[in-house]
C-alpha positions as CSV (number, residue, x, y, z in Angstrom):
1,X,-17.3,28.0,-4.3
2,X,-16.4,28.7,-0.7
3,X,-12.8,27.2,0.3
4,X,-14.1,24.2,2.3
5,X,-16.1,22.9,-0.3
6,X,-13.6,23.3,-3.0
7,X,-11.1,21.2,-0.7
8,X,-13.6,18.6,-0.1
9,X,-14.2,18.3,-3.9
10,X,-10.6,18.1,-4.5
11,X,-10.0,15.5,-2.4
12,X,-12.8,13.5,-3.9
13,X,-11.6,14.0,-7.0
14,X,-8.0,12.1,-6.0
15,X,-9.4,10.0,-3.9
16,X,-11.7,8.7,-7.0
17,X,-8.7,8.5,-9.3
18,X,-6.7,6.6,-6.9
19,X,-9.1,4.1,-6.7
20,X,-9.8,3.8,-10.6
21,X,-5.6,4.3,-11.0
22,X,-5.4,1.0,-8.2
23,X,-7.8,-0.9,-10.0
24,X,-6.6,-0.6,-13.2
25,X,-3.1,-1.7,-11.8
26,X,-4.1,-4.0,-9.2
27,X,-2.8,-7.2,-11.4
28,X,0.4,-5.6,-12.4
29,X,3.5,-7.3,-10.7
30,X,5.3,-4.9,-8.7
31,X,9.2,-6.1,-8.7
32,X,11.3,-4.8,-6.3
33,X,14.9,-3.4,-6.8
34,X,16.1,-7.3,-6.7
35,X,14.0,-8.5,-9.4
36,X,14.3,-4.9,-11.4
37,X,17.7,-4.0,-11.4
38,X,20.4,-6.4,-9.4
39,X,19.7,-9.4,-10.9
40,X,20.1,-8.1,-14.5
41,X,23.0,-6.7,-14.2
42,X,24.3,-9.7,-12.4
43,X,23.0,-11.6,-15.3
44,X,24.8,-9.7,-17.4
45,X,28.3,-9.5,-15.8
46,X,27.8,-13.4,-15.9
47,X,26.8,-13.6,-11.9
48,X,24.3,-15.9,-10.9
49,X,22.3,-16.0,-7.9
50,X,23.2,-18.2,-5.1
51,X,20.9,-18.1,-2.7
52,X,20.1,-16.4,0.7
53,X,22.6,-16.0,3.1
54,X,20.8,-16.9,6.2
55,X,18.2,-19.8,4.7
56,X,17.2,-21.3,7.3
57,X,15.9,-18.2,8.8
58,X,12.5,-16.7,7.7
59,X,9.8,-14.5,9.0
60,X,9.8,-13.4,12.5
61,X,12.6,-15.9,13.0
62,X,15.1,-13.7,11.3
63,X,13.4,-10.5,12.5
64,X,14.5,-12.1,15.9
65,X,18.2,-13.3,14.7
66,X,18.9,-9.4,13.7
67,X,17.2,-7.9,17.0
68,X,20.0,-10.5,18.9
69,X,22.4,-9.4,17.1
70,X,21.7,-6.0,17.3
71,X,21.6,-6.1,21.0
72,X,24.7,-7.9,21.5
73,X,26.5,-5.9,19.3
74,X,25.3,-2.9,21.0
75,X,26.4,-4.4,24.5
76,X,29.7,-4.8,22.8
77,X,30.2,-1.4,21.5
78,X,28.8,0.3,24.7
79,X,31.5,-1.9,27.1
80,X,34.5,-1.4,25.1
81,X,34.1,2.4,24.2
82,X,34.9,3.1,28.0
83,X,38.4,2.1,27.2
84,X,38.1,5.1,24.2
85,X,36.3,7.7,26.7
86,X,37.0,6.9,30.1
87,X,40.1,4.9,30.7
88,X,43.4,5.7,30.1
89,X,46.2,4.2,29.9
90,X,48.3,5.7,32.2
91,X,45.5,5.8,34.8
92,X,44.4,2.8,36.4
93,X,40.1,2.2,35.8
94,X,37.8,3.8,38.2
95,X,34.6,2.6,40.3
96,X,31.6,3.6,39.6
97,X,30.3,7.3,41.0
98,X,33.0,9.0,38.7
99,X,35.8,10.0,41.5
100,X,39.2,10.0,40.1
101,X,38.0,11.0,36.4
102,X,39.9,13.5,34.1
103,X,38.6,15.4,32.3
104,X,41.6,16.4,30.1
C-alpha cells in the first residue's frame, strides 16, 4: 500500500472509532473537578458548600466583572511600578522624554 493511502485509511479508521467511542458515551455525565474531587473531600472533612462567591454575576456579566478588574488592576500595577523602576527617592520624579534618568 503506498504511504498516502495507508494514512488516509488510518485516519478513517480513528475517525470511525471516535465516532462509535462518542456515541457510545454521548449520555454519560461528564463531572468536572468540582463535582469529582472537591466536593467529596469537602464532604468528608465535614465542609459543606456554600455557594458562589459572586452570585449575582453570571454569563458574560461576570466575563465582563473579571475583564474590569483585570484592567484596573493592570492600570494600578503599571502606575505604581514607576516608583520601583524609575523614581527614586533621593531624586525628585521626572517629565516625560526621559532627561534626568539614572541609570544606576
Amino acid at each position: 500500500m503506498p504511504a498516502p493511502l495507508a494514512r488516509r485509511a488510518c485516519a478513517a479508521a480513528l475517525q470511525l472509532a471516535g465516532s462509535f467511542w462518542l456515541a457510545a458515551c454521548g449520555n454519560a455525565s461528564w463531572d468536572g473537578v468540582d463535582e469529582a474531587v472537591v466536593r467529596r473531600v469537602a464532604e468528608d472533612a465535614g465542609r459543606h458548600d456554600t455557594g458562589p462567591l459572586f452570585a449575582g454575576l453570571e454569563g458574560d456579566l461576570l466575563l465582563f466583572a473579571f475583564l474590569w478588574a483585570g484592567l484596573l488592576a493592570g492600570f494600578a500595577l503599571g502606575y505604581f511600578s514607576r516608583v520601583l523602576f524609575v523614581e527614586r527617592a533621593d531624586a525628585p520624579a521626572v517629565k516625560a522624554g526621559g532627561e534626568g534618568l539614572r541609570a544606576d
